[in-house]
VEXDREN-2710 file (C-alpha; in Angstrom, 1 decimal):
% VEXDREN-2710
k/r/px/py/pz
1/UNK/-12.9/8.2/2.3
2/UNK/-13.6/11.0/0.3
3/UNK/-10.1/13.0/1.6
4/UNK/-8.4/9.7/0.1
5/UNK/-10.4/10.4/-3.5
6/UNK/-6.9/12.6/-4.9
7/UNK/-4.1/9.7/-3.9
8/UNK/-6.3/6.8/-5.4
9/UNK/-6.9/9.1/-8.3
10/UNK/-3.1/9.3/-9.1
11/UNK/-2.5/5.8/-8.6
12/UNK/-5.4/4.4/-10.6
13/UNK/-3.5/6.9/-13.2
14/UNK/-0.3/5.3/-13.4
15/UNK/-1.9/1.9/-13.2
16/UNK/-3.6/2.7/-16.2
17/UNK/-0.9/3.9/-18.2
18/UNK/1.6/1.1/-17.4
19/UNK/-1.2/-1.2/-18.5
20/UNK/-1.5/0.6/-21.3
21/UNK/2.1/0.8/-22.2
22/UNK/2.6/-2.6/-21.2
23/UNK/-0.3/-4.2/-23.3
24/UNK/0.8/-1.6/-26.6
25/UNK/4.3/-3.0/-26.3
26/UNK/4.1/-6.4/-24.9
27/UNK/6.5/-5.7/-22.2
28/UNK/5.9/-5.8/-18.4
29/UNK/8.4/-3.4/-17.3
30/UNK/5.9/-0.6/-18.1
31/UNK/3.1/-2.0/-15.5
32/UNK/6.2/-2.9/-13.1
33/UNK/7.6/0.5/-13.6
34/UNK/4.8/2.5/-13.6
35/UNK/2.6/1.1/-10.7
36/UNK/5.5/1.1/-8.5
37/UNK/5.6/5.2/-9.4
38/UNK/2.1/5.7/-8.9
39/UNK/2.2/3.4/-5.8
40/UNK/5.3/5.6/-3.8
41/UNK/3.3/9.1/-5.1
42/UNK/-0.3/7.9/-3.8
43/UNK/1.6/6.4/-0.4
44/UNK/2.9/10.2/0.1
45/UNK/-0.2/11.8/-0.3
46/UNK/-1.8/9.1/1.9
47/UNK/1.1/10.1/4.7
48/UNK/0.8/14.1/4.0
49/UNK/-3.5/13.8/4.8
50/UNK/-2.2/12.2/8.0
51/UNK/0.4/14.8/9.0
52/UNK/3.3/13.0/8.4
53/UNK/6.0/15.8/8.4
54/UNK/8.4/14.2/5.4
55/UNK/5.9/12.0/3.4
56/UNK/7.1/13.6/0.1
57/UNK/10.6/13.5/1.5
58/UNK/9.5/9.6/1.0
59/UNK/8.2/10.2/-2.4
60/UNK/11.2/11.7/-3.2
61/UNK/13.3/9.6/-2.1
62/UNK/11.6/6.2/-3.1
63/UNK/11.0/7.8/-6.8
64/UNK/13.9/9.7/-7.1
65/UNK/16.6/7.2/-6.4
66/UNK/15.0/4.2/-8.3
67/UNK/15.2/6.3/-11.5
68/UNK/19.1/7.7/-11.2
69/UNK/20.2/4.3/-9.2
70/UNK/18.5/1.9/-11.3
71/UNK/17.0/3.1/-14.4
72/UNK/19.8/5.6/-14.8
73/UNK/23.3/4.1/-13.4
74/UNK/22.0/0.0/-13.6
75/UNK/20.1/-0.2/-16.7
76/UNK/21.9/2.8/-18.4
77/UNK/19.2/5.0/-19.3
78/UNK/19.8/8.4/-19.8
79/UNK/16.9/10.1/-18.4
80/UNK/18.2/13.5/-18.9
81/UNK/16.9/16.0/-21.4
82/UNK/19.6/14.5/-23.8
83/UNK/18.0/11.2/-23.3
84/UNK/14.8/12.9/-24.5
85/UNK/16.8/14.3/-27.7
86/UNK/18.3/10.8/-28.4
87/UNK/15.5/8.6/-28.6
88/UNK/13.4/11.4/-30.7
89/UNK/16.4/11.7/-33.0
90/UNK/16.4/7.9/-33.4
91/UNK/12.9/7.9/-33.8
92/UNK/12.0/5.4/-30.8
93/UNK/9.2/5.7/-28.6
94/UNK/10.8/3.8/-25.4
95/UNK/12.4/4.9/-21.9
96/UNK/13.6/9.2/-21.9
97/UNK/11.0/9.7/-24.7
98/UNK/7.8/7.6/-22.5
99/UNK/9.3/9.5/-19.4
100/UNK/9.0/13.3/-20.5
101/UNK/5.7/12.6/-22.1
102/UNK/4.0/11.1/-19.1
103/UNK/5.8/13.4/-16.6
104/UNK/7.0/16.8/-18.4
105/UNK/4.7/17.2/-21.6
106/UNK/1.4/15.7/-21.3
107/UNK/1.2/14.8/-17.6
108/UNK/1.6/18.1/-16.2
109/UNK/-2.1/19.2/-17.8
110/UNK/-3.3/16.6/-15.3
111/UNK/-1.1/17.4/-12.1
112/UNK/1.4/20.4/-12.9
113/UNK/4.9/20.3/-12.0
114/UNK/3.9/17.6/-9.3
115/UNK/7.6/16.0/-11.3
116/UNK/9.5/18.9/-9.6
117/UNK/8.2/18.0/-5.8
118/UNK/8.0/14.7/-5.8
119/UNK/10.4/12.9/-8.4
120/UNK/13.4/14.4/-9.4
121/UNK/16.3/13.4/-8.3
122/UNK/18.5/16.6/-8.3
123/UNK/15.6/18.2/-6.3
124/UNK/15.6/15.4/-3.9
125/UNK/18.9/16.4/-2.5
126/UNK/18.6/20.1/-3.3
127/UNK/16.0/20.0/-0.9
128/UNK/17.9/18.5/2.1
129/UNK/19.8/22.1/2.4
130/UNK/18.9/24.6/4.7
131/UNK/17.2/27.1/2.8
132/UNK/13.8/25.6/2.0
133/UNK/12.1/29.0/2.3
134/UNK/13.8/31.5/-0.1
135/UNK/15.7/34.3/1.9
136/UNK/16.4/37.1/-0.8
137/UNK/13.9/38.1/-3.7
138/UNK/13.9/36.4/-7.2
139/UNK/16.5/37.3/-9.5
140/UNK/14.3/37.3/-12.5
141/UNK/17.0/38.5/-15.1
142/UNK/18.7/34.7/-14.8
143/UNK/15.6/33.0/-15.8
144/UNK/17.1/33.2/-19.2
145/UNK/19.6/30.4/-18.1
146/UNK/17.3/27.7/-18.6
147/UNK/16.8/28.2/-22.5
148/UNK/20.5/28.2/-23.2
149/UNK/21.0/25.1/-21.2
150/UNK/17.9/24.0/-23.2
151/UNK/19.5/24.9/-26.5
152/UNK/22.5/23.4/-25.9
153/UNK/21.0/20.0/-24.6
154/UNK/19.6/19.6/-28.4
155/UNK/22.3/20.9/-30.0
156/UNK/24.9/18.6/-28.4
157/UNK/22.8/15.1/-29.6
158/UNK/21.9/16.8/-32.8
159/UNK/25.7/17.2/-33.2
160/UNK/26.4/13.5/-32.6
161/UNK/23.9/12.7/-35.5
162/UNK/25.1/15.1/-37.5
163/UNK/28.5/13.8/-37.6
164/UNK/27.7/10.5/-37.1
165/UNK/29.9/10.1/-34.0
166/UNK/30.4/6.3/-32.9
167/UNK/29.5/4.8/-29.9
168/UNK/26.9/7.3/-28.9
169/UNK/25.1/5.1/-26.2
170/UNK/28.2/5.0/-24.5
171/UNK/28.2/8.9/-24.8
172/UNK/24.8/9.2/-23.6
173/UNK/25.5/7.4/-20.8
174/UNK/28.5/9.1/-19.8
175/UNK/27.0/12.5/-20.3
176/UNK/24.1/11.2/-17.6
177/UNK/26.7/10.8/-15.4
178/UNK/28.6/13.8/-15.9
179/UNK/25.5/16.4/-16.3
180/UNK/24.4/14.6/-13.0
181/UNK/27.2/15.3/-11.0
182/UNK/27.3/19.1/-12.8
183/UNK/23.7/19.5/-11.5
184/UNK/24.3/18.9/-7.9
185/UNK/26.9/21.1/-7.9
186/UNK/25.8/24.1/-9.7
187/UNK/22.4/23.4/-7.5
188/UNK/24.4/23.2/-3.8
189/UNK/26.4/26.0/-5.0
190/UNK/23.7/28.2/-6.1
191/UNK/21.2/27.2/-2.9
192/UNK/23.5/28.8/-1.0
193/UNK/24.6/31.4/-3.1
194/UNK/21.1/32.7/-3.3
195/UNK/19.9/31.1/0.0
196/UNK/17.5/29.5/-1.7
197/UNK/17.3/25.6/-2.0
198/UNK/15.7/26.3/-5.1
199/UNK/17.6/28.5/-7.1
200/UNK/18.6/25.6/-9.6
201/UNK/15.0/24.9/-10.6
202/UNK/14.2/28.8/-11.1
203/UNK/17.3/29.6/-13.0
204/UNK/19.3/26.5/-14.7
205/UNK/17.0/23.3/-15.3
206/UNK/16.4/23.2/-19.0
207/UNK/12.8/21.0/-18.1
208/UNK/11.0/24.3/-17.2
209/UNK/10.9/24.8/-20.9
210/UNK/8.4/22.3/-20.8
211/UNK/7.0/22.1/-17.7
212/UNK/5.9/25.5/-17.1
213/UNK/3.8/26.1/-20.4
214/UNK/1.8/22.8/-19.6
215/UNK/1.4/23.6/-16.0
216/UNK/-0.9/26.8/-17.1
217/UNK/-3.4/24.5/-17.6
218/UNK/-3.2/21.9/-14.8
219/UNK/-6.5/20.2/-13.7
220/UNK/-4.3/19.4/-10.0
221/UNK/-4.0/23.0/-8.6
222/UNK/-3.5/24.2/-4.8
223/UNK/-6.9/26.9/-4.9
224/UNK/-7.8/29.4/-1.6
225/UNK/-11.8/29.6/-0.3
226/UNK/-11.6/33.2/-0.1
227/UNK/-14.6/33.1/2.8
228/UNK/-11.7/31.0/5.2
229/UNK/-8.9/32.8/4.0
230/UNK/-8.0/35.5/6.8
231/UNK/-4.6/36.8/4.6
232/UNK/-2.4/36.1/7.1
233/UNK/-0.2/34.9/4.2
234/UNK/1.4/32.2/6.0
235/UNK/0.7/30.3/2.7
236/UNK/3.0/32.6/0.9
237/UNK/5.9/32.9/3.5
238/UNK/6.5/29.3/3.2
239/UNK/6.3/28.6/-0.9
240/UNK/9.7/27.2/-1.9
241/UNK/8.5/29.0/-5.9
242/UNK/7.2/32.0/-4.5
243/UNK/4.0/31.4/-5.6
244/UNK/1.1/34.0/-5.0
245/UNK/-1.6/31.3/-3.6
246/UNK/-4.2/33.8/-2.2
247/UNK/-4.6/34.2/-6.4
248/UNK/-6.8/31.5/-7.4
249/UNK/-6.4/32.7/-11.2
250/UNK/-4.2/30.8/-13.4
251/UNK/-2.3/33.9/-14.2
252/UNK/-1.1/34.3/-10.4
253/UNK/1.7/35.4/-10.1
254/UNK/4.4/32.2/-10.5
255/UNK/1.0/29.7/-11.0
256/UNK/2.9/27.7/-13.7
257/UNK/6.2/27.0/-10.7
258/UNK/4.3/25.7/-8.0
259/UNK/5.7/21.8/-7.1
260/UNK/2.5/20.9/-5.6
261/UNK/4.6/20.5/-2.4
262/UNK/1.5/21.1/0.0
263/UNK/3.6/23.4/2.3
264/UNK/1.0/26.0/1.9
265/UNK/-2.1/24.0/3.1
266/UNK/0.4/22.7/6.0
267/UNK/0.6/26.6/6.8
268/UNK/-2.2/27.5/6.7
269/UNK/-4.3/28.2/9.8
270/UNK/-7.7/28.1/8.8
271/UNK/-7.7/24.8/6.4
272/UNK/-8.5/27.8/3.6
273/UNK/-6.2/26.3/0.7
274/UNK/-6.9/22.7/-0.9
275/UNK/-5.7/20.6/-4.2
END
């Protein structure tokens, strides 16, 4: 039972935050919503203990596609970092905002970019192409990408309030779709550019701005038992970031990218790494 202590953990988690949203707000989507999260992220970390090959492929998946399909294309939501600008520009504290405080701003502390491995939904497919260990070295100069996309994510709905443009949920909505379908391409394209089906999430994706400051201080972190470790590093040769795990201190080098995706401790030959 005790190896099952980290999934019950994370659902009890999101339980209690959808009761808590739900109770503060008086509507039951948030308990819906957020138990059915917790439930698909606990159920994948259930299936990876077990050996399941793709149980966050599942995660993915089940997580992913119910926030684009439903929450994104059915109810409209843009769950974008515009989505995030809109609703703090309008002062509400519902859907985009709830989202990036729970899983970019305040729930990394708790379990890091676990968002970027087992939720997002350009990530999902990015991660269906062929390169899911990096073949060339990180191009570290590009990094800067990410704050200009950033930049211009605020800019773009603080220029709708500014000018008081009409119809902006229609906007919002459309520029969901549209930064959507510019995402998967720029993130196909670069995957194989770089051979890397990671290159979007290194270089582009304005949520690192967030994600990666928070995820310094992350109680959930993948740690080596130097007496097992033989440094072999298997662990290493298989980390979709690049992440230095045979570091155990938070300043390793790319600590604040790792995705919590487990392929390390799958790696590794002598059970020497552990979340």
């Amino acid at each position: 039972m005790k190896k099952y202590r980290l999934p019950i953990a994370i659902f009890m988690l999101f339980l209690g935050i959808g009761i808590t949203l739900s109770m503060s707000s008086g509507n039951d989507f948030y308990l819906i919503n957020f138990t059915y999260i917790g439930s698909f992220v606990a159920l994948g970390m259930v299936l990876f203990i077990k050996g399941w090959k793709y149980s966050r492929l599942i995660v993915q998946f089940g997580v992913g596609l119910y926030m684009f399909v439903f929450l994104g294309i059915l109810c409209k939501e843009n769950m974008q970092i515009e989505g995030f600008w809109y609703y703090l520009f309008l002062g509400v504290f519902q859907a985009a905002t709830i989202h990036y405080i729970v899983a970019k701003i305040a729930g990394p502390l708790i379990f890091g970019r676990g968002w970027c491995g087992y939720a997002c939904w350009t990530a999902m497919i990015l991660d269906l192409l062929p390169y899911k260990i990096p073949q060339n070295p990180r191009v570290k100069k590009l990094s800067y990408i990410r704050y200009i996309v950033f930049i211009f994510s605020f800019t773009f709905i603080g220029s709708l309030f500014l000018f008081k443009v009409d119809n902006i949920e229609n906007i919002m909505f459309q520029s969901f779709i549209i930064g959507n379908i510019l995402y998967y391409v720029i993130g196909i394209t670069l995957a194989f550019k770089f051979k890397d089906n990671r290159a979007f999430c290194k270089y582009i994706c304005p949520i690192t701005v967030f994600l990666k400051p928070m995820s310094y201080f992350s109680l959930l972190r993948i740690k080596v038992d130097k007496d097992k470790c033989i440094s072999c590093n298997k662990c290493k040769s298989v980390c979709p970031m690049d992440v230095d795990m045979l570091d155990n201190k938070r300043s390793r080098k790319n600590g604040t990218e790792c995705i919590v995706c487990n392929e390390c401790i799958r790696a590794c030959p002598k059970n020497a790494l552990e979340s």
